[in-house]
BADRENTI-863740 format. One record per atom (N, C-alpha, C): residue number from 0; chain; z, x, y. Coordinates in steps of 0.02 Angstrom, whole numbers, plus 32768, in hexadecimal, padded with zeros to 4 digits. Example, Ala and Ser with C-alpha at 12.3 -4.5 7.8 and 13.67 -1.06 7.14 Angstrom:
<bazas>
<baza pos="0" unit="A" w="8186" u="8294" v="7EE4"/>
<baza pos="0" unit="A" w="8186" u="8267" v="7F1F"/>
<baza pos="0" unit="A" w="8186" u="8294" v="7F5B"/>
<baza pos="1" unit="A" w="8162" u="8282" v="7F90"/>
<baza pos="1" unit="A" w="8165" u="82AC" v="7FCB"/>
<baza pos="1" unit="A" w="818A" u="8285" v="8002"/>
</bazas>
This chain:
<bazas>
<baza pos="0" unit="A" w="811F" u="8B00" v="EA7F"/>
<baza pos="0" unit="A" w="8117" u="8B07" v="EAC6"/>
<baza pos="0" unit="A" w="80DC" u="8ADC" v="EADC"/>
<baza pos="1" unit="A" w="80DC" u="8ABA" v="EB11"/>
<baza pos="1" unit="A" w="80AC" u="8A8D" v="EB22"/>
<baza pos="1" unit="A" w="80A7" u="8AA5" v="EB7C"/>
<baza pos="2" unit="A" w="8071" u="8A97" v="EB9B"/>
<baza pos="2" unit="A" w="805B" u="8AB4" v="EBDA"/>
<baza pos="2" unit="A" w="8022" u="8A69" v="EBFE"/>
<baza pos="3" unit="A" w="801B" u="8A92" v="EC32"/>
<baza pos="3" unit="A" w="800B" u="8A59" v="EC4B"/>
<baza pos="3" unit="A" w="7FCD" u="8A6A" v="EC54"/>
<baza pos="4" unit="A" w="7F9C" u="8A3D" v="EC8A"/>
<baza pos="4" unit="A" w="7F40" u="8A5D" v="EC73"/>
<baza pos="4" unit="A" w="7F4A" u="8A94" v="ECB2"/>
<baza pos="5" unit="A" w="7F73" u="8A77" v="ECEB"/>
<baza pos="5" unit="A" w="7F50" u="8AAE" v="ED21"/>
<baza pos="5" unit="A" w="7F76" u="8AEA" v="ED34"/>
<baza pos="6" unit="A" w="7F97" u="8AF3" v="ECF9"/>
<baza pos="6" unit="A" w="7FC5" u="8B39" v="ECEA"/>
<baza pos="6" unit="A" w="7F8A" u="8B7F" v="ECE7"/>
<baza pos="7" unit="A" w="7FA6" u="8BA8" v="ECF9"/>
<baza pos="7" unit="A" w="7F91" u="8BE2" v="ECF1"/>
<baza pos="7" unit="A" w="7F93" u="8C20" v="ECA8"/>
<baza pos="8" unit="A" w="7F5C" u="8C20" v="EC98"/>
<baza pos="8" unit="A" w="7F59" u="8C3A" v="EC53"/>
<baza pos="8" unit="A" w="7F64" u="8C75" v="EC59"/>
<baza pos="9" unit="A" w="7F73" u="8CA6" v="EC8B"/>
<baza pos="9" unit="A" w="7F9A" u="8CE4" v="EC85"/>
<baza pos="9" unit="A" w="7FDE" u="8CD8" v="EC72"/>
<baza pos="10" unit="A" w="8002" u="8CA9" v="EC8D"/>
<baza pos="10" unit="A" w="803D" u="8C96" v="EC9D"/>
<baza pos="10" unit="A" w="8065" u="8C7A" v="EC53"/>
<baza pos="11" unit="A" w="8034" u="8C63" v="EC35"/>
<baza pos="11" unit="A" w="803D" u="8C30" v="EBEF"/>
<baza pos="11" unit="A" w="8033" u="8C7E" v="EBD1"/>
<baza pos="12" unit="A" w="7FFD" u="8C90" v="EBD6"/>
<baza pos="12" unit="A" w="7FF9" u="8CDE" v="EB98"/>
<baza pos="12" unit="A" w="803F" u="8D0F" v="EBA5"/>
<baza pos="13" unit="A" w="804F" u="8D07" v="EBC5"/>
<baza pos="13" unit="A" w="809D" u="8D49" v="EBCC"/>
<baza pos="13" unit="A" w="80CB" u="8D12" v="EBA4"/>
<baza pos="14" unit="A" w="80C8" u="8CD0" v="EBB9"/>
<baza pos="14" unit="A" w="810E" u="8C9A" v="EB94"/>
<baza pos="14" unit="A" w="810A" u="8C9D" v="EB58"/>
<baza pos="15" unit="A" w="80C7" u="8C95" v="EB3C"/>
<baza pos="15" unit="A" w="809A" u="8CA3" v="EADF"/>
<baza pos="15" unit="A" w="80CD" u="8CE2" v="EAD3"/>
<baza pos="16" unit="A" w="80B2" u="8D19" v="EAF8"/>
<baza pos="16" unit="A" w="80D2" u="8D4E" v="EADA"/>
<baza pos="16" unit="A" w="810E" u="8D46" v="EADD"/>
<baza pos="17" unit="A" w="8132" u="8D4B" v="EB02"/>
<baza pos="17" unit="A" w="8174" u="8D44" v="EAF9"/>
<baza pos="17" unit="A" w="8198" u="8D26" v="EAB4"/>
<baza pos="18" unit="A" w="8178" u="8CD8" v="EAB8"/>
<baza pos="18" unit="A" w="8191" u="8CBE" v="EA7A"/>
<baza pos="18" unit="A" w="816F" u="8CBC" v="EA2F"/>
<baza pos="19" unit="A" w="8145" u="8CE7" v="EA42"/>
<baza pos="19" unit="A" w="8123" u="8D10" v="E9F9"/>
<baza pos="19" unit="A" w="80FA" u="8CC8" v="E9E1"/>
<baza pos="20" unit="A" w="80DC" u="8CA5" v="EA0B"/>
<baza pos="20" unit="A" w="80AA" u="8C6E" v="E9F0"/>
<baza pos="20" unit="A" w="8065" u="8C71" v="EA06"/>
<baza pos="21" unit="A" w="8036" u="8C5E" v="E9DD"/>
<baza pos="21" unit="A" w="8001" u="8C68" v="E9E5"/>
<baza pos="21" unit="A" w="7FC6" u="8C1F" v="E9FE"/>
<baza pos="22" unit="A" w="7FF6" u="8BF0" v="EA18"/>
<baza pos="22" unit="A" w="7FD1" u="8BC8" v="EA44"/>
<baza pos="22" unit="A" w="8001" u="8BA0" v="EA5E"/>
<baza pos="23" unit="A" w="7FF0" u="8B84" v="EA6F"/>
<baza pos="23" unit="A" w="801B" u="8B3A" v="EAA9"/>
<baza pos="23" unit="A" w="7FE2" u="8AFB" v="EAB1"/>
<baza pos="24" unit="A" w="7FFB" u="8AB7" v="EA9D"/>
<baza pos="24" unit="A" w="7FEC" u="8A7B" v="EAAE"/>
<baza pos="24" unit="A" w="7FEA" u="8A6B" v="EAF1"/>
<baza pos="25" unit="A" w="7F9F" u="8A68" v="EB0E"/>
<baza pos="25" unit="A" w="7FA7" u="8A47" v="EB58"/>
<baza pos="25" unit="A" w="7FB0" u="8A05" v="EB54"/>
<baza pos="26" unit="A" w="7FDE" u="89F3" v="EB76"/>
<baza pos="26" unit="A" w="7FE4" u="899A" v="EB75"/>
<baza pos="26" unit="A" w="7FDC" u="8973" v="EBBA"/>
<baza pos="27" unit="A" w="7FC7" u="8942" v="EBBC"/>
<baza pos="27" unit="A" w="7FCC" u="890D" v="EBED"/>
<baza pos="27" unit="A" w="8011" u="88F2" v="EC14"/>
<baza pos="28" unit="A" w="801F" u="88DD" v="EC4A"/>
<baza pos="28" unit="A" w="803F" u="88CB" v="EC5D"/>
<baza pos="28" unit="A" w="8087" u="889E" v="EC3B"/>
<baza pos="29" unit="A" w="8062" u="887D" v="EBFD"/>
<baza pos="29" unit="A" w="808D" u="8861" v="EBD2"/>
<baza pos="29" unit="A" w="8093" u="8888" v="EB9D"/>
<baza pos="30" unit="A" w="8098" u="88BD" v="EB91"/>
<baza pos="30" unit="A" w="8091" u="88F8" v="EB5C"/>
<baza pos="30" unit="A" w="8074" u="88D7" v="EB27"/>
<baza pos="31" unit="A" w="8046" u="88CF" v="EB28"/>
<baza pos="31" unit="A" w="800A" u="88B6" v="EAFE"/>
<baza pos="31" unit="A" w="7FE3" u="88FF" v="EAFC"/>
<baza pos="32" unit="A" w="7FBD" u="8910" v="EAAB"/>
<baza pos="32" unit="A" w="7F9A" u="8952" v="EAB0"/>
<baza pos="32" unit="A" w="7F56" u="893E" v="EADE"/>
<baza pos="33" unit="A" w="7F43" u="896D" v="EB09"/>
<baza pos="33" unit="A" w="7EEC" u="895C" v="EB25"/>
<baza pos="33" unit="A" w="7ED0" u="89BA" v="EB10"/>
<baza pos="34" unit="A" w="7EF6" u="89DB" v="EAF9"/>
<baza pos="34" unit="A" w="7ECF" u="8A2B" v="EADF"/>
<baza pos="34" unit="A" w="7EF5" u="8A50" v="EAC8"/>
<baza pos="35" unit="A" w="7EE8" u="8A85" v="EAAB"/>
<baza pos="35" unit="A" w="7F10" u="8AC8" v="EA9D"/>
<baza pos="35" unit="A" w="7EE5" u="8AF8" v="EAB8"/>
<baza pos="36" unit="A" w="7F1D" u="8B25" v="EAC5"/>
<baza pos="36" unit="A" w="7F0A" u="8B77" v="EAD6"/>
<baza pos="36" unit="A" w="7F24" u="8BA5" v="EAAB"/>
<baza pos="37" unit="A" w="7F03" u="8BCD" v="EA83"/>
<baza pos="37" unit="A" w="7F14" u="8BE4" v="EA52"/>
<baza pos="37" unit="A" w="7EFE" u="8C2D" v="EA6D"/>
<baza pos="38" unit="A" w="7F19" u="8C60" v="EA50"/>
<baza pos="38" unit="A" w="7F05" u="8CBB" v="EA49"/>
<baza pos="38" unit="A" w="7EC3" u="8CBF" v="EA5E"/>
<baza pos="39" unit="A" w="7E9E" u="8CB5" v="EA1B"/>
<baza pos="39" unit="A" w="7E5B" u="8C99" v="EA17"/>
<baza pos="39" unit="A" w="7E32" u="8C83" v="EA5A"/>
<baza pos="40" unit="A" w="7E6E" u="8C51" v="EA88"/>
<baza pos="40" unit="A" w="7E23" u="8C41" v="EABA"/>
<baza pos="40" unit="A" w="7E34" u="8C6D" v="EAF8"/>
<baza pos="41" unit="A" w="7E66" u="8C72" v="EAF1"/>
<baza pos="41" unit="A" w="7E74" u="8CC0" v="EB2F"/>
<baza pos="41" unit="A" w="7E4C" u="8CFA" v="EB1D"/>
<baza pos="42" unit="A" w="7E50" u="8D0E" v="EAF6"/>
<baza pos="42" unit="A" w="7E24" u="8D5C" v="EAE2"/>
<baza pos="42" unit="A" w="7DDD" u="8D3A" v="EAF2"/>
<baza pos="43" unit="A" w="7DCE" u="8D10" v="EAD9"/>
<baza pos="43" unit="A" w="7D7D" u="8CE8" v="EAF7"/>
<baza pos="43" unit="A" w="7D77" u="8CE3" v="EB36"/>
<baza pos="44" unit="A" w="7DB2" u="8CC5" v="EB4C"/>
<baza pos="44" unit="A" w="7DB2" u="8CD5" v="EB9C"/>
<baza pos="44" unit="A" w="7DB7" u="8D12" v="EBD1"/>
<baza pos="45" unit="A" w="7DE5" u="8D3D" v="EBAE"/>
<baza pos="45" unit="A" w="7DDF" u="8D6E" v="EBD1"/>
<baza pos="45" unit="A" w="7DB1" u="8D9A" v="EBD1"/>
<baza pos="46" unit="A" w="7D7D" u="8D97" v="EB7B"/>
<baza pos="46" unit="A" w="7D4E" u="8DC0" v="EB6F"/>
<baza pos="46" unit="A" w="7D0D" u="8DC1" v="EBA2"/>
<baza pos="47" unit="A" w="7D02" u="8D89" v="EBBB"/>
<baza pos="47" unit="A" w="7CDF" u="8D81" v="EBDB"/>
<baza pos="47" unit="A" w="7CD9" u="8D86" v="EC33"/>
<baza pos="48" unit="A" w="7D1C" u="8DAB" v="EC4A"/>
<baza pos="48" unit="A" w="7D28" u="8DAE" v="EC93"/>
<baza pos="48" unit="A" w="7D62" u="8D79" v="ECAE"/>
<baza pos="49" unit="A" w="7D68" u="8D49" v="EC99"/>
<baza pos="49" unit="A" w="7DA0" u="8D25" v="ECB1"/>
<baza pos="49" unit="A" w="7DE1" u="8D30" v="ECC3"/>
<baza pos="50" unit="A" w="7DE9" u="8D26" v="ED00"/>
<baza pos="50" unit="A" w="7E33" u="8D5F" v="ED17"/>
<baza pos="50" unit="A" w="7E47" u="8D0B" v="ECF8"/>
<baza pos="51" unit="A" w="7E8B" u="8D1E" v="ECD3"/>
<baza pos="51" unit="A" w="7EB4" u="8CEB" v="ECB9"/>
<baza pos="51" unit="A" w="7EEC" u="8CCA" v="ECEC"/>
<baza pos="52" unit="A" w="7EED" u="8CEF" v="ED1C"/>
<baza pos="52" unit="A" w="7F07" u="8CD6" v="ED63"/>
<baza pos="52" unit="A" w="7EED" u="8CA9" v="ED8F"/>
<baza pos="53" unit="A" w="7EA0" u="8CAF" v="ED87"/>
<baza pos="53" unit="A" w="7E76" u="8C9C" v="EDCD"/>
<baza pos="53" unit="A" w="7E5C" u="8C5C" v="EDA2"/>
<baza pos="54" unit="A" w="7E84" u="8C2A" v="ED64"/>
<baza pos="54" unit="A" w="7E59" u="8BF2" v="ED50"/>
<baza pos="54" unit="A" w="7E99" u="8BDB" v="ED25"/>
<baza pos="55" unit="A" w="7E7B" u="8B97" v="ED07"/>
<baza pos="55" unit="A" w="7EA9" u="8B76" v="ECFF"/>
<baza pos="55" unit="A" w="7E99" u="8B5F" v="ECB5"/>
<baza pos="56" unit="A" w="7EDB" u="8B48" v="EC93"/>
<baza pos="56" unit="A" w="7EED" u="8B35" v="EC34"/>
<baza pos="56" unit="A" w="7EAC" u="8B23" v="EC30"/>
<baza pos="57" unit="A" w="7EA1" u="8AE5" v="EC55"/>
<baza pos="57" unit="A" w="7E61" u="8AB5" v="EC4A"/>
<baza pos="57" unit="A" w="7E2D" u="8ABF" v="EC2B"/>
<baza pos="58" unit="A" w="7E04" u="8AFE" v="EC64"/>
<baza pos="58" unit="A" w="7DCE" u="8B1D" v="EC64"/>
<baza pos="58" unit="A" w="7DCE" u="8B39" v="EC2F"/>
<baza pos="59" unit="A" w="7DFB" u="8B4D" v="EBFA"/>
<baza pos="59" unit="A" w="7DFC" u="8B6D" v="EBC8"/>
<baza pos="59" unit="A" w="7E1A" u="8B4A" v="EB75"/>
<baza pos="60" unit="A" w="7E32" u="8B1B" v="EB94"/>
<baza pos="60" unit="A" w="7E4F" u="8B07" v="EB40"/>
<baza pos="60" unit="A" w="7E1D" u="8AEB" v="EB22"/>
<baza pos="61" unit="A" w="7E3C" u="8ADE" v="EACF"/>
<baza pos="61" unit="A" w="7E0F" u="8AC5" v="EAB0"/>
<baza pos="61" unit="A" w="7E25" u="8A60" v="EAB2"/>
<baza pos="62" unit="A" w="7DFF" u="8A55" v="EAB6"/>
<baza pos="62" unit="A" w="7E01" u="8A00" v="EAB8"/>
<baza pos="62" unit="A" w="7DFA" u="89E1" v="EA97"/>
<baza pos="63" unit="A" w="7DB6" u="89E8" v="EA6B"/>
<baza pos="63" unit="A" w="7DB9" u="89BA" v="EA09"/>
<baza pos="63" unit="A" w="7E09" u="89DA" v="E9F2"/>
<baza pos="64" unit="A" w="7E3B" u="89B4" v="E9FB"/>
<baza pos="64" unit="A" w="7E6A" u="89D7" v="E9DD"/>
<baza pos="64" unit="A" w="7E7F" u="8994" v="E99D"/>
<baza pos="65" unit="A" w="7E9D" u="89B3" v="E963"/>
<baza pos="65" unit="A" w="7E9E" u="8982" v="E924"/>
<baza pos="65" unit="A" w="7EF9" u="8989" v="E935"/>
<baza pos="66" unit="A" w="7F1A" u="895B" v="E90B"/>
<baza pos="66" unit="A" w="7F68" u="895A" v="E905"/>
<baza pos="66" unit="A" w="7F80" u="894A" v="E8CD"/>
<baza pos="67" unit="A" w="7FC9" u="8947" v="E8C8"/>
<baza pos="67" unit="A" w="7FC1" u="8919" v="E883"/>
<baza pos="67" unit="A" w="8016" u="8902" v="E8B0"/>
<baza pos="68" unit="A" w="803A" u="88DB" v="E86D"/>
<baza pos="68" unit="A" w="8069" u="88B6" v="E86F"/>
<baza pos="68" unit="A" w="8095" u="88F0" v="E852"/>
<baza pos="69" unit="A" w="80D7" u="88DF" v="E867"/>
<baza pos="69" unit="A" w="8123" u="8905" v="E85B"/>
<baza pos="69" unit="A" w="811F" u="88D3" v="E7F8"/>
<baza pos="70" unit="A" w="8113" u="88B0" v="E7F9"/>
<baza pos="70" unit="A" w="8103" u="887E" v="E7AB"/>
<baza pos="70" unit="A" w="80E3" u="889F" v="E785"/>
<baza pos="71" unit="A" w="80AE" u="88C0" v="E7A7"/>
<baza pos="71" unit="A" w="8078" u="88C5" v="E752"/>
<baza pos="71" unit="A" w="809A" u="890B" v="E740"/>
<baza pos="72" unit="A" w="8085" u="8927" v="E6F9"/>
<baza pos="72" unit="A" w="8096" u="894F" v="E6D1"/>
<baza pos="72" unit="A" w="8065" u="8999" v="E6F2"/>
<baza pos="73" unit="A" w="809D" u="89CA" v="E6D5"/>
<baza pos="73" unit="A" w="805D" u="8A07" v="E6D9"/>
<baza pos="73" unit="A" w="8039" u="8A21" v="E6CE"/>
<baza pos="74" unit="A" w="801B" u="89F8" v="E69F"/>
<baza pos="74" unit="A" w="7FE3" u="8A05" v="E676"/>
<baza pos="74" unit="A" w="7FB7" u="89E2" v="E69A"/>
<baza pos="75" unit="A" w="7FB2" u="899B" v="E6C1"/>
<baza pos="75" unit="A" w="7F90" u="8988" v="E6D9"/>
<baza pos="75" unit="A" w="7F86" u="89AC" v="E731"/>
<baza pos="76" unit="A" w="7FAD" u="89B3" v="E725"/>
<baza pos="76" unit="A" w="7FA3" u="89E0" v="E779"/>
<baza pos="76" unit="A" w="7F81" u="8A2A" v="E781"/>
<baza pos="77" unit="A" w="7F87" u="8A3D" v="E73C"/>
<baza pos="77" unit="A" w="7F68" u="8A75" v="E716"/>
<baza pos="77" unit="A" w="7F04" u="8A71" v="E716"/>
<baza pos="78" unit="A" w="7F0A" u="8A34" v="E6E0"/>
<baza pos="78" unit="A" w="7EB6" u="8A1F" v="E6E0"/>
<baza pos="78" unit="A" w="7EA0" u="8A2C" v="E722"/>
<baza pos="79" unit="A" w="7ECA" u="89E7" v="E756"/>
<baza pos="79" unit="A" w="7EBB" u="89E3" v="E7A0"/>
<baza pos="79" unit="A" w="7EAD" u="8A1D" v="E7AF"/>
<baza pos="80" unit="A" w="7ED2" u="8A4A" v="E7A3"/>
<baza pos="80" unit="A" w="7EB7" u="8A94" v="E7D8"/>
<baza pos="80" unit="A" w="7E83" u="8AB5" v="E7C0"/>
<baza pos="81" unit="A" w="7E6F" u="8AC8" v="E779"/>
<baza pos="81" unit="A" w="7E43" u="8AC6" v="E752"/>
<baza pos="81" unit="A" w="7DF9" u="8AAC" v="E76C"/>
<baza pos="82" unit="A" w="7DFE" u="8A5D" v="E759"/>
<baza pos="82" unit="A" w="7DC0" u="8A4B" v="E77A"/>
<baza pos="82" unit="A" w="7DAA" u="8A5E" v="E7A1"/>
<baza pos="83" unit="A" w="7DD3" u="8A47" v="E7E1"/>
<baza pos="83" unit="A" w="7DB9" u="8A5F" v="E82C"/>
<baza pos="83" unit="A" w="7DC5" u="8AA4" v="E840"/>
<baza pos="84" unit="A" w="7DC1" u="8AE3" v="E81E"/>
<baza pos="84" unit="A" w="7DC9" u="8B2B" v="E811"/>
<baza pos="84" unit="A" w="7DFA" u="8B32" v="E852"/>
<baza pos="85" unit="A" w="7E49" u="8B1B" v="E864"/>
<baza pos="85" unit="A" w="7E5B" u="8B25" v="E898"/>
<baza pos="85" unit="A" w="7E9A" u="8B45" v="E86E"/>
<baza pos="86" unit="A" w="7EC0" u="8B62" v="E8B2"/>
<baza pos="86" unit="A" w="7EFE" u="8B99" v="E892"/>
<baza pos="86" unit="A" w="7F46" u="8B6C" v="E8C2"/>
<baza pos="87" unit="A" w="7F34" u="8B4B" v="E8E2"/>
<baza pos="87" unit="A" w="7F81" u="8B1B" v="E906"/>
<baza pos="87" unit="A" w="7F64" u="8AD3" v="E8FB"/>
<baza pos="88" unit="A" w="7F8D" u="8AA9" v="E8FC"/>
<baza pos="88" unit="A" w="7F81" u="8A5E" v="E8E6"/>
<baza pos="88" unit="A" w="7FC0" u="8A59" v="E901"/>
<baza pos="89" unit="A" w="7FBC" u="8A25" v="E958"/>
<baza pos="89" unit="A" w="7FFA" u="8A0A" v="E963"/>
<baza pos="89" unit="A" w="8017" u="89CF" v="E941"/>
<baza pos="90" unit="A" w="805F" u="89CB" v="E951"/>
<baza pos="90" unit="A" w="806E" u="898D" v="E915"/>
<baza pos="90" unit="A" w="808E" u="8967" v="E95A"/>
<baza pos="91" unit="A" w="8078" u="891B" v="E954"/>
<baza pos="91" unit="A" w="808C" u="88EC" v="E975"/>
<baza pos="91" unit="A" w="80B6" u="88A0" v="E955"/>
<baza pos="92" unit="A" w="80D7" u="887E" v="E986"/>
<baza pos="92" unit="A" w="8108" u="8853" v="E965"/>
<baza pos="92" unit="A" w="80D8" u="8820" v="E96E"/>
<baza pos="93" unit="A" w="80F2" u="87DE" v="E970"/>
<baza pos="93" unit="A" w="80D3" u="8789" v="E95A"/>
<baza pos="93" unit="A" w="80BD" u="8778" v="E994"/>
<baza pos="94" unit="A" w="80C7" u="87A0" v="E9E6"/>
<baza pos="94" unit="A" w="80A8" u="8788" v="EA1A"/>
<baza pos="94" unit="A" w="806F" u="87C7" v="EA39"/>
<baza pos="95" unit="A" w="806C" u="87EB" v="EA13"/>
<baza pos="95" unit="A" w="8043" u="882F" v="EA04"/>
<baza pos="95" unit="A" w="805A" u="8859" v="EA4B"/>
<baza pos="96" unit="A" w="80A4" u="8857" v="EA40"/>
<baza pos="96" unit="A" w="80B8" u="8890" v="EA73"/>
<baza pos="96" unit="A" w="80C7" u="88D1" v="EA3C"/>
<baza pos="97" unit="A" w="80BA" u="8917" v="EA64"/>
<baza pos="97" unit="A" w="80CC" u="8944" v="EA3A"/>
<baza pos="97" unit="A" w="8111" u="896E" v="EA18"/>
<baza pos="98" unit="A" w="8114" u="8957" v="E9FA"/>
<baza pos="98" unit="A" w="8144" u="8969" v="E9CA"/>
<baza pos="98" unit="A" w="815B" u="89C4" v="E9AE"/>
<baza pos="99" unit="A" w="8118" u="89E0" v="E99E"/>
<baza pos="99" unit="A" w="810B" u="8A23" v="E97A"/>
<baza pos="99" unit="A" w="80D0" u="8A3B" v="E973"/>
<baza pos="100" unit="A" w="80D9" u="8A6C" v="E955"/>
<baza pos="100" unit="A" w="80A5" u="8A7C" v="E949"/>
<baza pos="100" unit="A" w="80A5" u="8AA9" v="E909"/>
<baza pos="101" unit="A" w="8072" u="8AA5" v="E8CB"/>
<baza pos="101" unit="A" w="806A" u="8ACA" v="E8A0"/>
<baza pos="101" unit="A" w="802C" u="8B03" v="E8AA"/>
<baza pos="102" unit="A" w="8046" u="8B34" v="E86F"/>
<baza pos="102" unit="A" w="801A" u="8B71" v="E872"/>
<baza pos="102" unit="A" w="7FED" u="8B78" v="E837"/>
<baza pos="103" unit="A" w="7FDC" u="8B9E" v="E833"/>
<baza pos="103" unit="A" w="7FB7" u="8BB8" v="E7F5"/>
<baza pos="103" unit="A" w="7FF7" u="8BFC" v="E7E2"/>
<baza pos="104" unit="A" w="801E" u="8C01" v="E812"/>
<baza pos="104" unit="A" w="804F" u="8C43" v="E7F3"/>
<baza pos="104" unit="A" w="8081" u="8C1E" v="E7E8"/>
<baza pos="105" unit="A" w="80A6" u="8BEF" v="E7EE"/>
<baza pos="105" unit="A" w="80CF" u="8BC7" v="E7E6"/>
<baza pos="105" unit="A" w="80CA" u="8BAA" v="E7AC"/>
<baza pos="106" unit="A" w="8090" u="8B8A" v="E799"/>
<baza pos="106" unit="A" w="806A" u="8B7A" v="E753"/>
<baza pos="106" unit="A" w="807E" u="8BC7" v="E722"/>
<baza pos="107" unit="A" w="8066" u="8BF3" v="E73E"/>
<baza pos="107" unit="A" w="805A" u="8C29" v="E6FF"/>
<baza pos="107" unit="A" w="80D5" u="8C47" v="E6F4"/>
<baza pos="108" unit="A" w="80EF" u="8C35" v="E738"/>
<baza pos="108" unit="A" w="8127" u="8C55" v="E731"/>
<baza pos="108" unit="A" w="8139" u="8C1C" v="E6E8"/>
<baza pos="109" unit="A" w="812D" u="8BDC" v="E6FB"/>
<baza pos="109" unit="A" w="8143" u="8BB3" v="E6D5"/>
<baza pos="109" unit="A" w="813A" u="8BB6" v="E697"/>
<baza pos="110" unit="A" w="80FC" u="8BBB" v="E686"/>
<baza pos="110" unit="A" w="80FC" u="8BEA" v="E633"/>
<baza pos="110" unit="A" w="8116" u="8C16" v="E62B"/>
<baza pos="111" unit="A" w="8127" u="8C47" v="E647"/>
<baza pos="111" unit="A" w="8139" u="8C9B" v="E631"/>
<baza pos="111" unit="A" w="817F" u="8C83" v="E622"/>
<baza pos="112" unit="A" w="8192" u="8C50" v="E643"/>
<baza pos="112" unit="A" w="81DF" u="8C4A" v="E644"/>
<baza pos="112" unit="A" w="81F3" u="8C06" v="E5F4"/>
<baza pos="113" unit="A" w="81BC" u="8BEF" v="E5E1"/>
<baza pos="113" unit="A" w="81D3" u="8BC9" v="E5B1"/>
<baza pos="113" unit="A" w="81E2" u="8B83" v="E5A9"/>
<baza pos="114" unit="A" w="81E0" u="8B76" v="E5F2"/>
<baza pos="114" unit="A" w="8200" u="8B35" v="E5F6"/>
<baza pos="114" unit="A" w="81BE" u="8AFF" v="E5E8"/>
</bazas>
């Protein structure tokens, strides 16, 4: 799921729930990544008074965001998340539009399952 910056983060948190995901890629006009909004920065946001209505993706996503390629392996997308202690890593194609996105639960289904 990808959103736009001046979307409303109440509005994105009911769509999350719905589809049982725990962030969304904000992208640029050319769906290029410019942040994520993850669980994580809503509960930060809301913990602190922020009606999630009265403000916008922007004000709240995270922006150092890392990616990787639909190419590299999962082990390397693994380290990647590792290093940078993050739990989503969007995946982008050869003109860095967004493609996906990986998890850290997606990672762990993928072991449990063998493949």
């Amino acid at each position: 799921m990808t959103v736009e910056r001046d979307e409303r983060p109440g509005e994105i948190a009911a769509a999350m729930l719905d589809a049982g995901i725990k962030s969304v890629v904000v992208v640029d006009d050319d769906e290029r990544p410019v942040g994520i909004l993850t669980s994580t920065d809503y509960v930060a946001m809301t913990a602190v008074g922020v009606d999630p209505y009265d403000t916008t993706v922007e004000e709240h996503m995270t922006r150092d965001i890392v990616t990787a390629t639909g190419a590299e392996s999962l082990a390397a997308v693994a380290a990647r998340m590792r290093e940078y202690d993050i739990a989503h890593l969007p995946v982008v194609d050869e003109a860095d539009h967004v493609i996906g996105i990986v998890s850290s639960t997606d990672l762990t289904a993928h072991l449990a399952d063998g493949e």
